[in-house]
N, C-alpha and C positions, 0 to 999 in steps of 0.2 A: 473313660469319661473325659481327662485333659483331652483328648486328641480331641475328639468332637470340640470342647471346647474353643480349644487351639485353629480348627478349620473355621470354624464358625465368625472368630474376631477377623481371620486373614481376608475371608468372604465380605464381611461386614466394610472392612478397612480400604479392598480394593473397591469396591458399588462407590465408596463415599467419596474415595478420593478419583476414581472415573468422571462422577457426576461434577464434581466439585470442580476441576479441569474445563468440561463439558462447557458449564457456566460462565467461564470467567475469557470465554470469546466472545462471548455475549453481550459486553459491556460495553457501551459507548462513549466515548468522552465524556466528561460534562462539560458545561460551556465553560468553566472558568481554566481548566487546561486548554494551551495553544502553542502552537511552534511545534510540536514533536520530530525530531530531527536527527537523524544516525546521521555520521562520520562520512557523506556518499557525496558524491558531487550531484550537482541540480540538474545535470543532463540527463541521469539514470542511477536514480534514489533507492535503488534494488535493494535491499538488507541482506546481502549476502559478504561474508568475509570468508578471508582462508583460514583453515586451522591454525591459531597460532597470533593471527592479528589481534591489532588492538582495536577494540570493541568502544565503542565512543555514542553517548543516547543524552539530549538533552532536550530540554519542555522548559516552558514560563508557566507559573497559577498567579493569573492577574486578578487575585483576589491581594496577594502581596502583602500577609498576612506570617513571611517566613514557615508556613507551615512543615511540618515535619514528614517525609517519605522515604518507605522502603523499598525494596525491591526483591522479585524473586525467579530466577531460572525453573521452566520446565523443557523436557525436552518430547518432540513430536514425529510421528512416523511422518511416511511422505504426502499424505490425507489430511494433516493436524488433526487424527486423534493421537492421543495421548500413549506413548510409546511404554514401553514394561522395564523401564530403564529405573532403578534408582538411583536417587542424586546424585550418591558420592560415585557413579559408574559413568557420569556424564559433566559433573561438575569437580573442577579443581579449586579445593577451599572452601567457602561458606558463604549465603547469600541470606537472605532476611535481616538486609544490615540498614541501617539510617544511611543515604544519602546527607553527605561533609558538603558539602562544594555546591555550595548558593549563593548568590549576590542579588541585592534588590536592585529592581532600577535607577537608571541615574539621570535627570533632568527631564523626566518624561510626565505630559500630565496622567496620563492611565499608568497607576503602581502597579508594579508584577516583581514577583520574585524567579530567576533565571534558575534552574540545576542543572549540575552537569555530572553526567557517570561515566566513568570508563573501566573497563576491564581491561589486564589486570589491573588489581589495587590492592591494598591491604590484607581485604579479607577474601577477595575472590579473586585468583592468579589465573583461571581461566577455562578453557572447555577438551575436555579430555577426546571427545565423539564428532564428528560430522553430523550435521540432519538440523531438520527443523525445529526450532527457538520460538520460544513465548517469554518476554519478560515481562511479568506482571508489577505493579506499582499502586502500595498500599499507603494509607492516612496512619496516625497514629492508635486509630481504634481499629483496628486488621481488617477494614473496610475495604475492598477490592476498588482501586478510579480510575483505572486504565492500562492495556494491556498495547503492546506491537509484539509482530510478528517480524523474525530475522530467522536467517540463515546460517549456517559452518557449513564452507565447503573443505574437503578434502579430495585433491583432484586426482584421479586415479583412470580418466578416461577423457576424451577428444570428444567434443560434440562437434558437429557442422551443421549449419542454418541457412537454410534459403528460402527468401521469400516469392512465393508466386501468384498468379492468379487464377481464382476460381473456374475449375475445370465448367462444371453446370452453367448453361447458357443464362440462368434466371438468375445465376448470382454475380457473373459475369462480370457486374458493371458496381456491383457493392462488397464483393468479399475477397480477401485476402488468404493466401490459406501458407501453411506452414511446412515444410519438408525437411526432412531432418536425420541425421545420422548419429550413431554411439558408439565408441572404438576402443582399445582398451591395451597396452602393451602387458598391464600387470591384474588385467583380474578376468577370466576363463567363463566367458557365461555360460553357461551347460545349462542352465533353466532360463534363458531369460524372458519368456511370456510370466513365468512366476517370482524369478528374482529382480525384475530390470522395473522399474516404475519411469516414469516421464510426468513433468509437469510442464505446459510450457503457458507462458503469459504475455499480456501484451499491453505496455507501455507501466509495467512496476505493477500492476494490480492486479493481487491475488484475489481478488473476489470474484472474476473473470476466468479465471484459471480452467485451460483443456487440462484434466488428469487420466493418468494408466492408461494412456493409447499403447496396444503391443504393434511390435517388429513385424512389418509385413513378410521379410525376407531377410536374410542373413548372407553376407559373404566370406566365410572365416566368421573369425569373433565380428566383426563390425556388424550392427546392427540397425537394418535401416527402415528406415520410415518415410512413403510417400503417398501418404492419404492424400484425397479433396475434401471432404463432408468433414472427419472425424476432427482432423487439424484447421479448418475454415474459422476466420474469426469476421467479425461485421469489418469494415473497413474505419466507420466513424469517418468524423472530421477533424480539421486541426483544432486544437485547443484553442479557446478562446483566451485573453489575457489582460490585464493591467500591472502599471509598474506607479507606486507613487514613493520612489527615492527622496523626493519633498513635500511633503506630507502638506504642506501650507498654499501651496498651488495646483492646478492643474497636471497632471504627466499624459503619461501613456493611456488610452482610452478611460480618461475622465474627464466629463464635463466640466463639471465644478467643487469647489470646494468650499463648504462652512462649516464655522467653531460656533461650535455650544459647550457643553460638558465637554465633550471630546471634539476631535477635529471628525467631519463627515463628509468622507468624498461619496460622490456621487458619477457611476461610469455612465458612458453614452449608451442609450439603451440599445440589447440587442434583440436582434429580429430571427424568424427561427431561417434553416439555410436548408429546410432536406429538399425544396423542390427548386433551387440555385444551384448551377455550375459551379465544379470544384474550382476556387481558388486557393493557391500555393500560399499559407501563412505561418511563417517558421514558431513552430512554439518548441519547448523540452517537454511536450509528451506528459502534461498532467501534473509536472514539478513544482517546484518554486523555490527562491532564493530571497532570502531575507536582506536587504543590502539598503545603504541609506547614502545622502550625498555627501556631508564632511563629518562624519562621527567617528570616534575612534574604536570604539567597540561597539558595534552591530548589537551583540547577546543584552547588553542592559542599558543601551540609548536610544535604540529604536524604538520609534511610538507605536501605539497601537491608535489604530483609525476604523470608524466605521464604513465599513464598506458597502453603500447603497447597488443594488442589482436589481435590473428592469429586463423583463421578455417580453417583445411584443410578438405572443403569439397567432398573430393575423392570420388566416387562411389554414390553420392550424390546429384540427379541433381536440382540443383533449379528454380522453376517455374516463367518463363517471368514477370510472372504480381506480385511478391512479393520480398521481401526487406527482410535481416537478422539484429536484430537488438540483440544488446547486454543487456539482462536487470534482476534486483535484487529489493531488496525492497533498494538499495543507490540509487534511482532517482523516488522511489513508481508506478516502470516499466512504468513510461512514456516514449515514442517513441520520444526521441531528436535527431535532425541531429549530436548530439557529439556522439551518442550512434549506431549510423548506419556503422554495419562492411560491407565495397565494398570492391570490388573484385580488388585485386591488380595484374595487366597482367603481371607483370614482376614477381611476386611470384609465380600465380596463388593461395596465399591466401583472403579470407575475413577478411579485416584487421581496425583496431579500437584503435583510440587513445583516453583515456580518464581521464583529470585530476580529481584524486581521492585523498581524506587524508591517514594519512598513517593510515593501519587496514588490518582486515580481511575479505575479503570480497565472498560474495556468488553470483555469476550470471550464467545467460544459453544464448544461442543463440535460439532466436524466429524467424520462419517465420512467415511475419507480410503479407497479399495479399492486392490488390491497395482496395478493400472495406472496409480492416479495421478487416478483421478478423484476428484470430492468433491460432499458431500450435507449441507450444513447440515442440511437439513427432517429428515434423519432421525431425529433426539434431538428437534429443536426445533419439526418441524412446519412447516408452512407457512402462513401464513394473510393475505388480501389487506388484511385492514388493518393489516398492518406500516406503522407508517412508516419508510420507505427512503431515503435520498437518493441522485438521480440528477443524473450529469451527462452532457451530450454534448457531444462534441469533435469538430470538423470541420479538417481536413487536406484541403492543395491544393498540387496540383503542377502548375508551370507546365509549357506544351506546350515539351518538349526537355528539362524539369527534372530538375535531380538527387538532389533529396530534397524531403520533405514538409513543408510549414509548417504550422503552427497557427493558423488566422486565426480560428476563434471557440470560443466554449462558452457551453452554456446550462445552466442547472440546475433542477429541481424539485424537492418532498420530496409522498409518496404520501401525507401528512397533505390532500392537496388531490385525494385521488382521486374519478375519476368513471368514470361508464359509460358 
């Protein structure tokens, strides 16, 4: 009777804690979180670190009310489901711990309180496993307010990346496609349609993500890969961008600026470009960089401004069942109602207010359809000489293994495309 017992709670305990994982990718910011920001440079904000590094994640809640947050590691196969790992087989130390290290802002009229977490610290010394990362971040009533997604790699194999173009005539002139190799001095693929996973992505954003293309061909261990269709990504366009380092005048693509409550820039409206010729507009790929003109500390003197956004989508008609949304790697292109540009009848523009710190920043306008899917190109067009940046990820599971490591990653930028 124990034993049934005993299966019964184990059954019970794995369902809840599956589903409970399940949910808590689900969450989307709320507005009053902003800035979320790993340790990564603004060219390519990727969340991946080596085993062993120091793990650096910090947010503003400009509610500025010092409120109290924790934090918690899960760890994830190469799919983000939730891996059979328990904690202390994947985590060094202990985590469900208060976040120490806040400072409110300093001379700013919008109050926010700044955190900062870094691994190791105190109570968490660090990550035992390679693979993919969830840090979850709680309220003081075990309330779930938001999650990122990071990486551990442990590099155990050679990627190479080349970017080319679209073998099929019809894509031709709008897709990019990805070619790639996996090589290995210290680990024997003997399965690898089963053991060898691939993720690759294109410009930091996993919500786009090609997954588990297998090895067309092998030479030795090196495993290669030279899809058109499977690896094709759209081409997109450049990012669009604003910089207001002085929040009190004009900068980079903003018309004007006025104080109310807050300071309210206002950018030059833009127009949609999918039936315009590609032109070359250097952006970082979706980034942004938070930076001011004479402040000493960026993290609690930077202001937050309203950022007024106009689409005039002319000649451009948009379809019943879909919504435009405004999105960058500053909200890790989640679909928030702050981020949703409507159509304004008295403009006739798509129009979007969104309080942002002061920086530089990279977005585009997405159509997003009532299912959930999404279409960069269709305001923006598609064109193969975007430059894009890719990266691929190769994940391996040992024979009997119970989760996925990350043993390489290669990267290219489609400034180097060929045919």
């Amino acid at each position: 009777m124990k034993s049934y017992i005993l299966l019964f709670i184990t059954v019970f305990l794995f369902f809840f804690q599956g589903n409970s994982q399940s949910e808590k990718e689900l969450v989307i910011d709320p507005d009053y979180i902003k800035s979320v920001t790993f340790n990564k440079p603004p060219e390519n904000m990727l969340p991946i670190f080596n085993l062993g590094d120091t793990f650096q994640i910090s947010f503003d809640d400009v509610i500025g009310d010092e409120a109290d947050y924790y934090y918690q590691f899960e760890h994830y196969d190469y799919d983000w489901k939730p891996s059979k790992l328990f904690k202390n087989e994947f985590l060094e130390g202990i985590d469900d711990m208060r976040i120490f290290n806040y400072r409110n802002s300093f001379t700013t009229i919008q109050p926010y309180s700044h955190y900062d977490l870094t691994v190791p610290n105190q109570f968490t010394k660090g990550f035992k496993v390679s693979g993919n990362y969830m840090i979850h971040f709680y309220n003081d009533a075990h309330e779930l307010i938001f999650s990122r997604k990071f990486m551990v790699l442990d590099e155990k194999a050679s990627v190479g990346v080349e970017i080319k173009r679209a073998r099929d005539l019809n894509y031709v002139l709008h897709q990019q496609r990805v070619q790639f190799f996996i090589d290995s001095q210290e680990i024997n693929f003997i399965n690898p349609d089963q053991q060898l996973k691939t993720v690759i992505l294109q410009n930091s954003d996993l919500k786009t993500a090609i997954t588990n293309v297998k090895p067309q061909f092998n030479l030795g261990n090196k495993q290669v890969y030279k899809y058109d269709e499977e690896t094709s990504f759209w081409g997109g366009n450049e990012f669009l961008n604003f910089e207001n380092k002085d929040f009190r005048s004009p900068n980079i693509n903003i018309d004007f600026v006025r104080k109310k409550d807050l300071y309210n820039a206002y950018l030059f409206i833009d127009g949609a470009r999918r039936d315009i010729e590609y032109t070359y507009n250097p952006d970082i790929n979706g980034n942004y960089l938070v930076t001011t003109l004479d402040n000493e500390d960026n993290d609690i003197q930077a202001e937050y401004v309203n950022i007024h956004f106009a689409l005039d989508a002319q000649g451009i008609e948009v379809p019943p069942d879909a919504k435009i949304y405004i999105l960058g790697n500053y909200n890790a292109y989640q679909l928030q109602p702050e981020n949703e540009a409507v159509l304004n009848p008295k403009t006739g523009k798509y129009e979007a207010i969104i309080l942002l710190k002061q920086g530089f920043y990279n977005y585009r306008y997405t159509i997003v359809y009532n299912d959930g899917s999404q279409d960069p190109g269709f305001i923006s067009g598609n064109k193969w000489q975007t430059e894009n940046q890719y990266s691929v990820l190769a994940y391996y599971r040992e024979l009997g293994g119970r989760y996925d490591r990350l043993i390489g990653i290669g990267e290219a930028n489609s400034q180097n495309i060929t045919n």
